[in-house]
C-alpha positions in Angstrom: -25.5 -9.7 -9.8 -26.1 -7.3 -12.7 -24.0 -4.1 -12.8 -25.9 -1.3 -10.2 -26.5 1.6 -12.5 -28.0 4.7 -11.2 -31.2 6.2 -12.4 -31.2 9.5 -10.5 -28.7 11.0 -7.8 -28.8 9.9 -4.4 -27.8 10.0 -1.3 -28.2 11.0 2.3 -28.6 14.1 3.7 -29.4 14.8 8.0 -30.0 18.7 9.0 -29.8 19.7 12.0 -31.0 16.2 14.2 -31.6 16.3 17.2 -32.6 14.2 19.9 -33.0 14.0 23.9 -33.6 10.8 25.8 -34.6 12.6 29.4 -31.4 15.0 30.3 -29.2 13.4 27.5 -28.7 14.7 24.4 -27.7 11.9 22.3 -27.6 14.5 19.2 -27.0 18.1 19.3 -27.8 19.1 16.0 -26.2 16.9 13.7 -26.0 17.8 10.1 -23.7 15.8 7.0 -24.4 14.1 3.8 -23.9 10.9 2.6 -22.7 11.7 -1.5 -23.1 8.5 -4.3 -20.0 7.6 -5.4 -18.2 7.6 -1.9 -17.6 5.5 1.2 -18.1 7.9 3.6 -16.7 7.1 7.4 -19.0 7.3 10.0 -16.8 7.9 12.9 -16.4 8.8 16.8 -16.2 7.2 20.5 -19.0 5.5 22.2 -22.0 7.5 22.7 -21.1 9.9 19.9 -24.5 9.6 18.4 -23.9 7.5 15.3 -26.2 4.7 16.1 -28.9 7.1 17.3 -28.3 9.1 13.6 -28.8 5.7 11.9 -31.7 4.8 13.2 -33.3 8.1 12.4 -32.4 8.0 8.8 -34.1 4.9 9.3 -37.1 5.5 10.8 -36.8 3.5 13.8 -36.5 6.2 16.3 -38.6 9.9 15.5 -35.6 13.2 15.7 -36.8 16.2 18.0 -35.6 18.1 15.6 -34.4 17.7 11.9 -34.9 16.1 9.0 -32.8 12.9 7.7 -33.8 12.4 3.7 -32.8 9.6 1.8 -32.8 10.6 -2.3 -34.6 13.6 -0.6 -37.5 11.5 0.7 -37.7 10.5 4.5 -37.4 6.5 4.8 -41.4 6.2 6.3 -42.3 7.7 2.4 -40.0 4.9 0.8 -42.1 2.3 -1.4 -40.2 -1.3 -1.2 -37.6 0.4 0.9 -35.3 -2.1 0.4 -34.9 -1.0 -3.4 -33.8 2.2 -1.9 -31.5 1.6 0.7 -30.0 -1.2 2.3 -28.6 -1.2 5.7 -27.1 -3.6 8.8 -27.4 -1.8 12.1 -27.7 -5.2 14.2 -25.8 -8.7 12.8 -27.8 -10.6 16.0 -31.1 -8.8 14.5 -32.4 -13.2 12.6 -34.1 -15.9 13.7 -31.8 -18.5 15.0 -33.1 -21.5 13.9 -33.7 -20.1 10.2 -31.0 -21.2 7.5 -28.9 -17.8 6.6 -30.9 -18.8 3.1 -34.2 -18.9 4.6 -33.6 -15.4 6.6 -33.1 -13.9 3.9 -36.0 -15.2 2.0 -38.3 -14.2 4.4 -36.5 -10.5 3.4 -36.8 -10.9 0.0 -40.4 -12.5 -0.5 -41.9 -8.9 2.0 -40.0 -6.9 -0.8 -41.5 -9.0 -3.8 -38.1 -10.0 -4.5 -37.0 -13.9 -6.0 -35.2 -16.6 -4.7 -32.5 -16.1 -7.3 -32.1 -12.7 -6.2 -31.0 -14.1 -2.6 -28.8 -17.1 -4.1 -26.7 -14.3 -5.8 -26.4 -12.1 -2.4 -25.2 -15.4 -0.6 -22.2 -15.7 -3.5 -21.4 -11.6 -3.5 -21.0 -12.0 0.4 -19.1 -15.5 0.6 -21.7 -17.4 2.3 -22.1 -20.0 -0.4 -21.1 -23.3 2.5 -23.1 -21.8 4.7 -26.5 -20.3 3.4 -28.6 -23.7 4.5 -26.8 -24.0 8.1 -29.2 -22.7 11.0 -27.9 -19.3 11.2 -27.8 -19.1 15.5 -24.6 -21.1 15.0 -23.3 -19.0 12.8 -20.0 -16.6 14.1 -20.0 -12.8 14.6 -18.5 -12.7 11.6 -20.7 -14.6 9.3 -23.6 -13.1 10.8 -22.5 -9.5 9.6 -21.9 -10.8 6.0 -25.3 -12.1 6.5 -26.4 -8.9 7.3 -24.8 -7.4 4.4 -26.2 -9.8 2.0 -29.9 -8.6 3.5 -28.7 -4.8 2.8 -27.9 -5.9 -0.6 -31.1 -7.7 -1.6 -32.6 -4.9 -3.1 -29.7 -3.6 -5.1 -30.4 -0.3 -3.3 -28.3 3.4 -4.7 -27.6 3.8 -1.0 -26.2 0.9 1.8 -26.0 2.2 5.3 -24.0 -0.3 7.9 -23.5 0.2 11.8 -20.3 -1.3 13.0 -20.0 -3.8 10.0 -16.2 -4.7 10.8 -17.4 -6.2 14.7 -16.1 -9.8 14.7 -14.6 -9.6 11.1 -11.1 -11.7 11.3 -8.5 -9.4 9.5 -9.3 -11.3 5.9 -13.0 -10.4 6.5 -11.7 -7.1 7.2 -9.7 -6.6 4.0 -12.6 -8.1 2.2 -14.9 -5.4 3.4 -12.7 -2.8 2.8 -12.3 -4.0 -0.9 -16.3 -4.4 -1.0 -17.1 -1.4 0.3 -14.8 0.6 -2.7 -16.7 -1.8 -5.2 -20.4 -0.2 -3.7 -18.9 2.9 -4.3 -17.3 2.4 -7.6 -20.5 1.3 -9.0 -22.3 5.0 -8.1 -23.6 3.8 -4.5 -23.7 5.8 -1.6 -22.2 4.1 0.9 -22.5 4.8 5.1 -20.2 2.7 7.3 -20.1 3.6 10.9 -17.4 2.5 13.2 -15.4 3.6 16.4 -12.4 2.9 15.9 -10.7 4.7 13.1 -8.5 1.6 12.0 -11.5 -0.5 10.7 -11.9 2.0 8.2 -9.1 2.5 6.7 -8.5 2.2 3.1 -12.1 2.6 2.8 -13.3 5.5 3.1 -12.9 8.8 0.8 -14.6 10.8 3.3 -15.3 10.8 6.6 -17.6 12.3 9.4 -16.3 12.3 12.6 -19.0 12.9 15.2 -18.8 13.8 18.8 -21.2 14.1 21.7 -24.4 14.2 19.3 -22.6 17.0 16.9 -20.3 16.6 13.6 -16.8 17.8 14.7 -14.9 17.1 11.5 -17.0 16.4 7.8 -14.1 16.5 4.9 -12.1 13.9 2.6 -9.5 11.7 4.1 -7.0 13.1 2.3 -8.2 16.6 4.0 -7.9 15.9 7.2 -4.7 14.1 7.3 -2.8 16.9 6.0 -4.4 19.1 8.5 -3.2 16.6 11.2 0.0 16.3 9.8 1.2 19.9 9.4 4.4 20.8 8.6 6.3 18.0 10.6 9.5 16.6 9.4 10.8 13.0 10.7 14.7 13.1 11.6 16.7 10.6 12.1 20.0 11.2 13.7 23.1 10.3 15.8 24.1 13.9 16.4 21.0 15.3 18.0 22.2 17.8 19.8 24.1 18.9 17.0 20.9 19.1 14.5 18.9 20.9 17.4 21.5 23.6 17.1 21.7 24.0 13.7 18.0 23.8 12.9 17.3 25.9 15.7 19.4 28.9 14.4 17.3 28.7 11.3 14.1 28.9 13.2 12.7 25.3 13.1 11.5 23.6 16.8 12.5 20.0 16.9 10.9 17.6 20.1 13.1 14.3 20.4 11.1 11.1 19.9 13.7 8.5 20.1 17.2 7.5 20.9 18.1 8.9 17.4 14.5 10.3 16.0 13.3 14.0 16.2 10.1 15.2 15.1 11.2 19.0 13.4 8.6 21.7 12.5 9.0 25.0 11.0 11.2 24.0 8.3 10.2 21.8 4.8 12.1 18.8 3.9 14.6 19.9 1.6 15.9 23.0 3.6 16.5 20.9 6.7 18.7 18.3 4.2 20.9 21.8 3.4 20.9 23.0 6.6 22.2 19.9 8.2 24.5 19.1 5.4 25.7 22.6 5.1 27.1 21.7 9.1 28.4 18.5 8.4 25.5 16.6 11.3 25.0 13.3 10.5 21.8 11.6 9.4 20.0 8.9 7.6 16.2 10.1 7.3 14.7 13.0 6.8 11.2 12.3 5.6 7.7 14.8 6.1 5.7 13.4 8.5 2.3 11.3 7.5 0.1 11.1 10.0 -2.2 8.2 10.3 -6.0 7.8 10.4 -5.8 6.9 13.9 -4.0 10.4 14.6 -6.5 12.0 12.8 -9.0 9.9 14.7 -7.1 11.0 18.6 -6.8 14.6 17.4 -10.3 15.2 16.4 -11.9 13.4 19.4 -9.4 14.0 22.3 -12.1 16.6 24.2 -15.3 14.2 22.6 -14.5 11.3 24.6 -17.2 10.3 27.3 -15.4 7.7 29.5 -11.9 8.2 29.4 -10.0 5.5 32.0 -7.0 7.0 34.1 -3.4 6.0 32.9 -1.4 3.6 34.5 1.0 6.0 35.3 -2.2 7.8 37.5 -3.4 4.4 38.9 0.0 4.1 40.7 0.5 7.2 41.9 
């Protein structure tokens, strides 16, 4: 494949989607934008509205409301769209008794595109052993690097993927991951969409996190985990009475999280290390708290979450 290199910018940008189906809103005024250059996360529970957004920006279903612009043209306007975007919203979306070859020569002779073209889409996305097996005995898994490969066959400035991670093994995973940075690294715009937070990471500079047919969080990664983080400081002692004491005096609030862990706010790092040597409590950590994507992920969504199951602690009781 010859390098991608950009002619003009591009990208995606929604405004203000939205979209009823009877007395549901699936979105509620949904408005982000999709910058070259970065993987942006696509996130949220079930029934967030990130399928319904995809399919927009693609055309397949019509918004209420809104526009969805890709390079600042609407998909339906798009001449070969395939040179302009790429996208994977459904790996079971091929014939099944078609070779993974011959699917996606059937793509790539309705965008005037060549056989060689295809052969070097097959080698990007690993499918080399299996391009002339019939693809309906194909795995979840190789049917989404399939699907990638037909997202691809246009070298397109912007690559838009539903759920791509969906019967990945974890080396498939940490390909993607690696694969998606590569898009990006090259000037792409790249949209993955997931639900669960943890498919995502290490991926994504930026993310969107969507809830109930509306964007409840659209910032970098590096943003929002510092935000989710605050000012927490990991503790670990033997003396935790002791250190509650001491750090207490000097206005910190500590919440024990373990036989010898406490989780201290109020205070940074280095004072608590004084304060606690200054009155001779032991301890062997004292480290600022990091939270994870998945916190950021349970923080952001916590009132966005449509069917919520009762704990087992509630089932008994």
């Amino acid at each position: 494949m010859t390098p991608f290199a950009a002619t003009s910018p591009a990208g995606i940008v929604v405004a203000g989607l939205r979209k009823r189906y009877g007395a549901t809103a699936a979105l509620d005024g949904m408005s982000f934008t999709v910058r070259p250059g970065v993987v942006t996360g696509f996130v949220g529970p079930n029934g967030a509205g990130k399928s319904t957004t995809m399919r927009v920006i693609l055309g397949l279903d019509a918004a209420d409301e809104g526009t969805a612009l890709i390079a600042g043209q609407p998909y339906r306007s798009l001449r070969r769209p395939l040179s302009h975007v790429g996208s994977l919203l459904d790996a079971a979306a091929l014939h099944p008794t078609r070779s993974g070859r011959n699917h996606l020569l059937w793509l790539a002779h309705s965008q005037g595109l060549t056989a060689r073209r295809v052969d070097q889409v097959i080698e990007q996305v690993g499918l080399p052993s299996a391009a002339r097996r019939k693809a309906g005995g194909y795995s979840l898994g190789m049917r989404q690097r399939l699907g990638i490969a037909g997202a691809l066959l246009g070298d397109p400035p912007v690559i838009m993927l539903d759920e791509p991670f969906n019967g990945m093994d974890p080396d498939g995973i940490i390909w993607l991951r690696g694969f998606l940075r590569s898009l990006a690294a090259e000037g792409r715009a790249v949209l993955v969409s997931s639900h669960l937070m943890s498919e995502v990471q290490d991926a994504a500079d930026h993310l969107v996190v969507a809830g109930r047919g509306k964007v409840i969080a659209d910032a970098a990664v590096t943003d929002l985990i510092a935000a989710v983080s605050g000012d927490r400081v990991a503790l670990r002692t033997t003396a935790g009475t002791q250190a509650l004491e001491v750090l207490g005096a000097a206005g910190a609030t500590g919440v024990i999280t373990g036989p010898d862990t406490i989780n201290v706010s109020g205070l940074p790092a280095d004072r608590i290390v004084r304060l606690l040597s200054a009155g001779a409590v032991p301890f062997s950590e004292v480290s600022a708290h990091r939270a994870s994507l998945e916190d950021v992920y349970l923080e952001l969504t916590r009132d966005a979450v449509e069917y919520r199951a009762a704990t087992p602690t509630e089932v008994r009781r």
